[in-house]
PLY file of the C-alpha trace (Angstrom):
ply
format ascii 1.0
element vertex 506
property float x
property float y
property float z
element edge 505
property int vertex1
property int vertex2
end_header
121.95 106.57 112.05
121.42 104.97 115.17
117.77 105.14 116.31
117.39 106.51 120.30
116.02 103.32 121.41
119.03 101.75 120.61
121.03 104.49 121.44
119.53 104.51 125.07
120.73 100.76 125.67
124.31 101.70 125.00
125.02 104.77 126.17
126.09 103.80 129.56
129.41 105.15 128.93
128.30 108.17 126.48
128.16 110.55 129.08
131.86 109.41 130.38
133.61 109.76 126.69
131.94 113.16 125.92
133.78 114.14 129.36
137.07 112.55 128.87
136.71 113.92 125.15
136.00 117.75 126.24
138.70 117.56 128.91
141.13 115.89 127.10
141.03 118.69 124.44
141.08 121.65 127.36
137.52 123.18 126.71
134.62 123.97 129.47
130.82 122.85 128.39
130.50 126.51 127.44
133.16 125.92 125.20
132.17 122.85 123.68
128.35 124.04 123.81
129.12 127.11 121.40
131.42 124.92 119.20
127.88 122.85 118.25
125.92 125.68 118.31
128.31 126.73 114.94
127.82 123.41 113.21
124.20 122.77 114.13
122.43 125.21 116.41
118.87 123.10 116.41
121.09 120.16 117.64
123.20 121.92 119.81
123.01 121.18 123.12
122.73 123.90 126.05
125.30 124.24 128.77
122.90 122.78 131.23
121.75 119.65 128.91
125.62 118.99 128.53
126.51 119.03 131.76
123.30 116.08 132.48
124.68 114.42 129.52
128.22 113.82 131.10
126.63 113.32 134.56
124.54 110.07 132.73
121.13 111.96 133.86
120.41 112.26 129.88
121.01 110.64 126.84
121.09 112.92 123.55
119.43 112.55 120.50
121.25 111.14 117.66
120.71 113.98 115.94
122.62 115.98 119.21
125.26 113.07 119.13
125.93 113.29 115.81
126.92 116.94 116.44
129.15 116.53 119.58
130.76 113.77 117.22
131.63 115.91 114.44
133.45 118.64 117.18
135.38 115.71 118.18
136.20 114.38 114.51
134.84 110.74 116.07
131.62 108.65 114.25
128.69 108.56 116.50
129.48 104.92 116.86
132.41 105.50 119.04
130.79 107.17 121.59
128.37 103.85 122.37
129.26 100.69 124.79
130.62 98.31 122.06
134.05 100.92 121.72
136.84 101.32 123.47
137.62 104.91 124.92
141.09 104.53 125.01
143.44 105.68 127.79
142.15 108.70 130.02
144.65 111.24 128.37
143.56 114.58 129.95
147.19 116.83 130.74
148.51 116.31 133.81
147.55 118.40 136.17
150.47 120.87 137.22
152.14 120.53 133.63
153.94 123.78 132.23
155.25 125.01 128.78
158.30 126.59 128.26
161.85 125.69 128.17
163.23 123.01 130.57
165.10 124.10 133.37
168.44 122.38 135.35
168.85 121.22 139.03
170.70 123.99 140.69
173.25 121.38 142.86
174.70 122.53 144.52
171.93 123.96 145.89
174.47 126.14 148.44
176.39 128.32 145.37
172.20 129.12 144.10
171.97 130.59 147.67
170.14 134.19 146.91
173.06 135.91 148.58
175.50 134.29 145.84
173.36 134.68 143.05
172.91 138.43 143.85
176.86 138.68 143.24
176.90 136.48 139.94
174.68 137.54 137.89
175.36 141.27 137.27
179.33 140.02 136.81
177.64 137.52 134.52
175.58 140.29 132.63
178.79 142.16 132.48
180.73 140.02 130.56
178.04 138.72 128.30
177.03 142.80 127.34
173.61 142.29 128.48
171.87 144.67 129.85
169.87 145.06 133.06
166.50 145.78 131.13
166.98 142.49 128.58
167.76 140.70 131.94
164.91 141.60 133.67
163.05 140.56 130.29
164.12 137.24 130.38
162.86 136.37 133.89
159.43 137.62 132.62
159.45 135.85 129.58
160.30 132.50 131.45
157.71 133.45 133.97
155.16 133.66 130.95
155.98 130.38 129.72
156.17 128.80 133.20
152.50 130.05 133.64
151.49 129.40 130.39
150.42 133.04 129.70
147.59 133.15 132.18
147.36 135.16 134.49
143.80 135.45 136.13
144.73 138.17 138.25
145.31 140.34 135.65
142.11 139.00 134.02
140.03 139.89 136.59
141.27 143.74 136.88
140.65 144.30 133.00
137.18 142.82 133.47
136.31 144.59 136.50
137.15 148.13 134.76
135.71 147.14 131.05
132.67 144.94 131.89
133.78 142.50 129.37
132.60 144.83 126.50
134.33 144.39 122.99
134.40 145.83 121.36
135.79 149.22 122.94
136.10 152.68 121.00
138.31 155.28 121.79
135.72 157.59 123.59
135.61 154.60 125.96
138.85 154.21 126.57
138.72 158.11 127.21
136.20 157.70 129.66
137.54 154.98 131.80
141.24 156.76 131.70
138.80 159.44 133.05
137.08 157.48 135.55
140.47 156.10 136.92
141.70 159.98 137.46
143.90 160.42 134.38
143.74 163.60 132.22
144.66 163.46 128.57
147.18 166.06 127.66
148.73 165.97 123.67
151.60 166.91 122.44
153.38 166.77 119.10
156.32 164.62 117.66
157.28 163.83 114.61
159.01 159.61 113.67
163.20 160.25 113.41
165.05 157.94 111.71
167.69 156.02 114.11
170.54 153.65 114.28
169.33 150.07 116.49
171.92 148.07 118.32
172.29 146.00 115.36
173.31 148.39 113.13
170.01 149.12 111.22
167.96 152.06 110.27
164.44 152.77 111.65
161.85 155.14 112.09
161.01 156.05 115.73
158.75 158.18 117.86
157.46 158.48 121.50
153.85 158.25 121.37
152.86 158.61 125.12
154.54 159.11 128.42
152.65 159.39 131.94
153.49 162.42 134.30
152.43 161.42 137.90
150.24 162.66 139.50
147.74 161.84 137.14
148.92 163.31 133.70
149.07 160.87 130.62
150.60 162.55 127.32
149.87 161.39 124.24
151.09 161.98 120.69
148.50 163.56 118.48
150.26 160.86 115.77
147.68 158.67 117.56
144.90 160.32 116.38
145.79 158.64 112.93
146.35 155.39 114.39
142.78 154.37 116.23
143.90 150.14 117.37
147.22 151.99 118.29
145.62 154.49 120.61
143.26 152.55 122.06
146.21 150.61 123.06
148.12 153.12 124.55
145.44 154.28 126.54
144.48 150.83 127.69
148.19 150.24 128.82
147.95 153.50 130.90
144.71 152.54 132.69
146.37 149.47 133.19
149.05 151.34 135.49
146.72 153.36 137.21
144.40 150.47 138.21
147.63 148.45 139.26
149.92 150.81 140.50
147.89 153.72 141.46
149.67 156.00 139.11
152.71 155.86 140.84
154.98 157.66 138.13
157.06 154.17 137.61
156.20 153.21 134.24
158.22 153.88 130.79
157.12 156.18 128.36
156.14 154.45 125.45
157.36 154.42 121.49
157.13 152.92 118.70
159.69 151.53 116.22
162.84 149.49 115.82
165.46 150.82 118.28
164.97 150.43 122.22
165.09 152.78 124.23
167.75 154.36 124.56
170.40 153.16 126.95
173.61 154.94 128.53
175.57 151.60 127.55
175.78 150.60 131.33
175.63 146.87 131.90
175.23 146.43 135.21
171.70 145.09 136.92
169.78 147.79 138.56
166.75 146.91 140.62
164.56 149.58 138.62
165.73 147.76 135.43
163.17 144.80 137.02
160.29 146.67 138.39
160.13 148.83 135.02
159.93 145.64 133.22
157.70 144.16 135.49
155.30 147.22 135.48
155.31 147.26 131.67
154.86 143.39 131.27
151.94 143.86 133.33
150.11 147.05 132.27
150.79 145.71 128.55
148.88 142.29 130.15
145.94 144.50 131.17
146.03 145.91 127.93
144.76 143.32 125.71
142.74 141.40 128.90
140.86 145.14 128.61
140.42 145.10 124.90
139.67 141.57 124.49
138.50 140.00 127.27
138.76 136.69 127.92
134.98 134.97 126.96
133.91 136.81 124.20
137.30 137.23 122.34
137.49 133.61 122.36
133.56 133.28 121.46
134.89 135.43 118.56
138.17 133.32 117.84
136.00 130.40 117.50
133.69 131.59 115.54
136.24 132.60 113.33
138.28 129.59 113.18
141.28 131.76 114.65
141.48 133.90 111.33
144.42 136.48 111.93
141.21 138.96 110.38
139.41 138.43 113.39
141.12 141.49 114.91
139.27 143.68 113.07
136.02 142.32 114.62
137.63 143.00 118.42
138.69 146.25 117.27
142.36 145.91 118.24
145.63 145.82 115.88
146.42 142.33 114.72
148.96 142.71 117.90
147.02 142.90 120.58
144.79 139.95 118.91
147.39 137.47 118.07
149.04 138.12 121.46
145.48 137.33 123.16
145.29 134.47 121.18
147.69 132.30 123.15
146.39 133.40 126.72
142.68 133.05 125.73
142.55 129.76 123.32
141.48 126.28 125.53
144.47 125.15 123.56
147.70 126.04 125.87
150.74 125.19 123.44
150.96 128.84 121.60
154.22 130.89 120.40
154.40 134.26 119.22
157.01 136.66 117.84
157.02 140.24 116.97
160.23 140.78 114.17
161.30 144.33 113.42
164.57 142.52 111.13
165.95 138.91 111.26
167.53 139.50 114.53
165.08 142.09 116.42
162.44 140.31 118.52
160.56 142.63 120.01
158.27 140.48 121.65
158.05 136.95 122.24
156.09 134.40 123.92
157.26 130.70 123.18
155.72 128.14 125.07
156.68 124.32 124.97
160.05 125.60 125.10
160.01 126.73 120.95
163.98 127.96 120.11
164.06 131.50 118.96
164.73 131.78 115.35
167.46 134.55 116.18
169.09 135.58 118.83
167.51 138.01 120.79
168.12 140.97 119.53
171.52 140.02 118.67
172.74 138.77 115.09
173.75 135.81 114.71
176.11 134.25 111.76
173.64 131.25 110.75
170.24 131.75 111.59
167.93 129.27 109.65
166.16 131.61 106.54
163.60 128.88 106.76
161.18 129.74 109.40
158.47 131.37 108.36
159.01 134.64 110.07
162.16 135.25 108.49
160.87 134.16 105.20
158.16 136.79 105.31
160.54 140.08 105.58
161.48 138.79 101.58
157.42 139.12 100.82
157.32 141.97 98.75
153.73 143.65 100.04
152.07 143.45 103.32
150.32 140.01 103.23
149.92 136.65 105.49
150.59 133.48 104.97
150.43 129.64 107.01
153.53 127.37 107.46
153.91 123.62 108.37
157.37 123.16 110.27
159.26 120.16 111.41
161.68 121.13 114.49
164.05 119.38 116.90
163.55 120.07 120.31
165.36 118.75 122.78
166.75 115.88 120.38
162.67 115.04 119.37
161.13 116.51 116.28
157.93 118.52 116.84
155.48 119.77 113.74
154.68 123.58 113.79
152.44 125.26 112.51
151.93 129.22 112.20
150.26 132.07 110.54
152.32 135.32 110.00
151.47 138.28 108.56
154.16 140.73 107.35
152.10 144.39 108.76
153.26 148.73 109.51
153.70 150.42 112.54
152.23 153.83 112.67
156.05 155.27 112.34
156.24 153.17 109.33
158.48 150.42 109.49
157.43 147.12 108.25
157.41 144.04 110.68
156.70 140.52 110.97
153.86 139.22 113.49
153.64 135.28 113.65
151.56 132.99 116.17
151.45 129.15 115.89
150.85 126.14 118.03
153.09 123.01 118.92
150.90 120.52 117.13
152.54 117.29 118.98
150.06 117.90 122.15
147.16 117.85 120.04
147.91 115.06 118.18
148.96 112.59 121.25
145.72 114.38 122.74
143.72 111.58 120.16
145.41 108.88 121.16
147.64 109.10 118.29
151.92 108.50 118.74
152.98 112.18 118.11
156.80 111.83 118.56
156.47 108.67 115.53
154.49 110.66 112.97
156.54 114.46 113.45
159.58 111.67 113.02
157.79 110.04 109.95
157.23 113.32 108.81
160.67 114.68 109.18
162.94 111.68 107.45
160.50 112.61 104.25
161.58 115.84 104.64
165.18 115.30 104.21
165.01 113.05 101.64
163.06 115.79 99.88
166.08 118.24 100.31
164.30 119.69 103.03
160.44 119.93 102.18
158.07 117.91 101.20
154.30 117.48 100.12
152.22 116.21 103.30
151.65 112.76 102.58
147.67 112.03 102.06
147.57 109.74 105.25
149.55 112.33 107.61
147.29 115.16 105.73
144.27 113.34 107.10
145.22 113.10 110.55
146.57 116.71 110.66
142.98 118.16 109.01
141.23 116.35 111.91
143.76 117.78 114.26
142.43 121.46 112.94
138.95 120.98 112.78
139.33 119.32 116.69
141.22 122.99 117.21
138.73 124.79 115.24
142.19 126.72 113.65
141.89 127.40 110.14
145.29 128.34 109.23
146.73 124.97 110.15
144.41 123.67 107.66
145.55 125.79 105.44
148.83 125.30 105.88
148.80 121.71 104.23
148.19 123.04 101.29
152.06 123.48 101.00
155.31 121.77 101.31
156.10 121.21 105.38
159.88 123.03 105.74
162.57 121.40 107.89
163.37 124.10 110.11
166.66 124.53 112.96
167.20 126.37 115.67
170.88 127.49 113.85
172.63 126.24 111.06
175.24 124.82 113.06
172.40 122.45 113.63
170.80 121.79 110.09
168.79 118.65 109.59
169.08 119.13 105.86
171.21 117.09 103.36
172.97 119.15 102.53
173.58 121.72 105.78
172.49 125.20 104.01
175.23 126.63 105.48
177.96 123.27 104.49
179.35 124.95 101.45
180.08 128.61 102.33
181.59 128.35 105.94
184.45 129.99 105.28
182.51 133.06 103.21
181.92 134.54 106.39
178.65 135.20 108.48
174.99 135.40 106.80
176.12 133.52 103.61
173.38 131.37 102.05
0 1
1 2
2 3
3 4
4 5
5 6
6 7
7 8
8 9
9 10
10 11
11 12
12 13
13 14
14 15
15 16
16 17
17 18
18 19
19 20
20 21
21 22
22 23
23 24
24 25
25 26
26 27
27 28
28 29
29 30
30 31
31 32
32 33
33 34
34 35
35 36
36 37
37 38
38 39
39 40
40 41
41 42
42 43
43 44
44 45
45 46
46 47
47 48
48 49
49 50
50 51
51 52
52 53
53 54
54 55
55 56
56 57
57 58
58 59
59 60
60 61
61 62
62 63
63 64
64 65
65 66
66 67
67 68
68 69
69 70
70 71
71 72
72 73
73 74
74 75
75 76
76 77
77 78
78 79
79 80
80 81
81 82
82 83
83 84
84 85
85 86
86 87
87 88
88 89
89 90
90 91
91 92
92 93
93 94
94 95
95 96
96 97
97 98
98 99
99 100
100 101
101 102
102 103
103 104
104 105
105 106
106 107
107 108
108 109
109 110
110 111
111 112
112 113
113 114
114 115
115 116
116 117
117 118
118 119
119 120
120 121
121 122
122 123
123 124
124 125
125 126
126 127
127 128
128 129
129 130
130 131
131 132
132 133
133 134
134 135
135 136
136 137
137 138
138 139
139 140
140 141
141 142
142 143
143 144
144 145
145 146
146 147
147 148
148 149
149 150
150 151
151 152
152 153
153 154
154 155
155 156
156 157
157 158
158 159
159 160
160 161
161 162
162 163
163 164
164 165
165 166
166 167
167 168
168 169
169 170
170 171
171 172
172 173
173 174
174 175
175 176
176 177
177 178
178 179
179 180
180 181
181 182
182 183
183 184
184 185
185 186
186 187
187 188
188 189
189 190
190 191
191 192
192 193
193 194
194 195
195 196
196 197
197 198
198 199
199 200
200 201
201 202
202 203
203 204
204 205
205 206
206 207
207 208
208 209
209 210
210 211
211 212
212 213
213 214
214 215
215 216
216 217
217 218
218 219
219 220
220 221
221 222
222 223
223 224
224 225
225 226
226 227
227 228
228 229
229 230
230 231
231 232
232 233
233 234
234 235
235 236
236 237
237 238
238 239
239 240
240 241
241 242
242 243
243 244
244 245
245 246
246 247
247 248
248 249
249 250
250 251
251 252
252 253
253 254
254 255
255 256
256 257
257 258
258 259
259 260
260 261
261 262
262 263
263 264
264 265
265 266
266 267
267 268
268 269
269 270
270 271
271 272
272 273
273 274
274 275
275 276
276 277
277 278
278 279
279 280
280 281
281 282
282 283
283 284
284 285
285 286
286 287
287 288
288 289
289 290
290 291
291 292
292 293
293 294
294 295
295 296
296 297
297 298
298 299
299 300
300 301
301 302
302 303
303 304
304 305
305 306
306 307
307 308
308 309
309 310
310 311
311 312
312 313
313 314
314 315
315 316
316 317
317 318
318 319
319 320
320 321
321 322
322 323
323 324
324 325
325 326
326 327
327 328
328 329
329 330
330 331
331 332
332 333
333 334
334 335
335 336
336 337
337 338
338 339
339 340
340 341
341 342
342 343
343 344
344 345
345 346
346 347
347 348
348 349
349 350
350 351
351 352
352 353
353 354
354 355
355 356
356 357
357 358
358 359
359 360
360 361
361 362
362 363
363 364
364 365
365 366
366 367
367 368
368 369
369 370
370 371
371 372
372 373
373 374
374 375
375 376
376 377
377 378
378 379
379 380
380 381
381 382
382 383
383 384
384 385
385 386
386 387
387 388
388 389
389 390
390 391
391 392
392 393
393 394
394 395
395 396
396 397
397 398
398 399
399 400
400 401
401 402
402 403
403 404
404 405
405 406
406 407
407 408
408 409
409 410
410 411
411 412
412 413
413 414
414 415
415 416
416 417
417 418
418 419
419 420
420 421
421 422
422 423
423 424
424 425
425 426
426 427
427 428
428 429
429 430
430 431
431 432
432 433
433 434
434 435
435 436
436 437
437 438
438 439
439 440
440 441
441 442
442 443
443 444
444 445
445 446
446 447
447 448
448 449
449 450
450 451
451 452
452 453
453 454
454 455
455 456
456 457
457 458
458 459
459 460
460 461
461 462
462 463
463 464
464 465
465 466
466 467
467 468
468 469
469 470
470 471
471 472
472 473
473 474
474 475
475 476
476 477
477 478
478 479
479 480
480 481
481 482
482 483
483 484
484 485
485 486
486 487
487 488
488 489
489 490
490 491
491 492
492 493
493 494
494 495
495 496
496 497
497 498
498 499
499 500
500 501
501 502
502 503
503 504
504 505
């Protein structure tokens, strides 16, 4: 260990890596503070004492180095005068997630005036309706923000005071407080007939009469993480939009709503989506506010479990998960059957494993969503992925966890992370090892063991992320997984010897 007289004489540029470091990996001192406080909290240093460390007004004890190190996966060595730091690779400022878009040239047929014409002929003869429409643009708004939303943020913390986490008779109260009175009503879950063709169990749980009436289904009363997230969406709509009556009812189970098979775009197709993206938004800013749901995350290593901690449905948690985490490259699906997405955030631009709500002939029975709906009892389980994106392979990884809505149809929740950020974030070539990574893949027939060197980097990559599941996820084969099977990147295509059996053959 080095001694702190000579650590003194070379820590002119300590202060300057720990900075770089802490930025370069997306987390405040308060993060970085409470992430040594879990590995040694005599060491640890304060918020305060980091902030003069950076600054070069203090040097830390070896014993306090040795700690930062170990957040960062570095030795202590590194941090001294005799190494180099390595390019300054903090994100660009400005940088977004999501899908990329295309230059609208010529810019005069993208006029407002024309597009206002085009697209409701457009949704017309695609079959899409106006309320999937209006869906889209919010989903693409999501990922263009990167899920945050400070806004919102601040209106959930203003009415809940940051507390998690919240019980029922609180939420009661503040839907009280905000001037709405709880009425309840009985309704049984009827079976129904989705778009797609498939059988599910449905019910309306609550529905909000203005001027200040909120209904809700004593089915609830069974359902505690449900309720409180019912209620939460409500107060969400009367703190935004001062109860005023435009906001859906709300239900639970595989259909949609239901529609009167009209196409076209109507403007209250938007603000209804709108309104619900937003009061949902509130919702789990409400129930797990920002700070200490991610003070719980992290001390939790990102464990789907930690839910029951916050006191919210493994929903509401793994949905919070990629708006709270200092880490910015999240996805996250909600599958009712391989086809039905009922929710989905996909940032870096991730393909959707299905079409949206729409079948398609040759989805890829690889990902790890669909592969969970085949699990035989409610369980969860990590996966290791290799995907082309834009002609580069990217490495995956996600946690899903096959769970029951209260009407009681099974569905598939799954979050992950892009790991390619985080592992160019260490100076490392990303786009070279997800390639290295991938050729062993197909010359495994489409899996493969993680090689030990490759292992290594990726188990530094987790503990730098403080996510345990990734981790965990080496512990099996990484799957080759496509966007379609039109586009398979295994030898053979799964789909090359039954083209002509007719859709969904495997």
């Amino acid at each position: 260990m080095t001694n702190s007289k000579s650590l003194l004489r070379q820590s002119h540029f300590l202060g300057t890596k720990i900075r770089n470091l802490r930025k370069r990996n997306n987390l405040t001192m308060d993060d970085l503070s409470t992430r040594c406080i879990r590995i040694n909290a005599e060491y640890a240093p304060s918020v305060s004492y980091l902030s003069m460390i950076e600054t070069g007004k203090r040097v830390p004890s070896p014993e306090m180095l040795e700690v930062i190190a170990e957040v960062f996966q570095k030795a202590p060595d590194w941090f001294l005068d005799g190494e180099e730091a390595g390019h300054d690779l903090t994100p660009a400022k400005g940088s977004r997630g999501g899908i990329s878009g295309m230059a609208l040239e010529p810019g005069f047929l993208f006029a407002p005036d024309i597009l206002q014409i085009a697209i409701p002929e457009l949704l017309s003869q695609t079959g899409t309706g106006g309320r999937q429409f209006a869906q889209l643009l919010i989903r693409a708004h999501q990922e263009h923000h990167q899920n945050h939303f400070p806004e919102l943020e601040r209106a959930a913390e203003e009415i809940g005071k940051k507390r998690m986490p919240l019980s029922s008779d609180d939420l009661l109260q503040i839907a009280k407080k905000v001037g709405l009175q709880v009425r309840w009503f009985t309704e049984v879950p009827t079976e129904l007939l989705d778009e797609l063709g498939v059988r599910s169990k449905n019910v309306q749980t609550s529905y909000f009469l203005p001027p200040g009436t909120l209904h809700l289904n004593r089915i609830l009363e069974q359902h505690p993480t449900r309720l409180k997230y019912e209620l939460a969406v409500h107060i969400g709509h009367a703190v935004l939009h001062n109860k005023d009556g435009v906001k859906s009812s709300m239900r639970v189970g595989g259909a949609h709503e239901a529609s009167d098979g009209n196409v076209n775009l109507a403007p209250q197709d938007i603000l209804h989506a709108w309104r619900d993206f937003e009061s949902s938004f509130f919702a789990g800013a409400l129930l797990c506010p920002k700070l200490p749901f991610r003070q719980l995350l992290d001390r939790h290593g990102y464990e789907i479990s930690s839910h029951q901690a916050a006191g919210v449905s493994a929903s509401v948690a793994m949905r919070r998960m990629t708006a709270v985490s200092p880490y910015q490259h999240w996805h996250y699906f909600d599958a009712y059957t391989p086809g039905k997405l009922k929710a989905v955030y996909r940032g870096n631009g991730i393909p959707l494993p299905w079409g949206n709500m729409r079948q398609v002939e040759d989805p890829c029975q690889h990902w790890a969503v669909f592969r969970m709906f085949e699990a035989a009892t409610l369980q969860h389980s990590a996966q290791l992925s290799l995907l082309d994106v834009q002609g580069q392979p990217r490495i995956y990884c996600c946690e899903s966890t096959k769970v029951m809505d209260l009407a009681g149809n099974p569905h598939v929740l799954c979050a992950g992370v892009d790991l390619n950020p985080a592992i160019s974030a260490q100076g490392i070539d990303a786009d070279s090892l997800a390639l290295e990574l991938k050729q062993l893949c197909v010359k495994g027939g489409g899996k493969v063991a993680v090689p030990a060197p490759i292992r290594s980097t990726l188990t530094t990559i987790s503990n730098i992320l403080n996510i345990n599941w990734v981790a965990r996820s080496l512990d099996k084969p990484a799957q080759l997984i496509c966007s379609r099977g039109n586009s398979c990147p295994r030898e053979p295509g799964c789909y090359a010897d039954c083209q002509q059996e007719g859709p969904g053959c495997r």
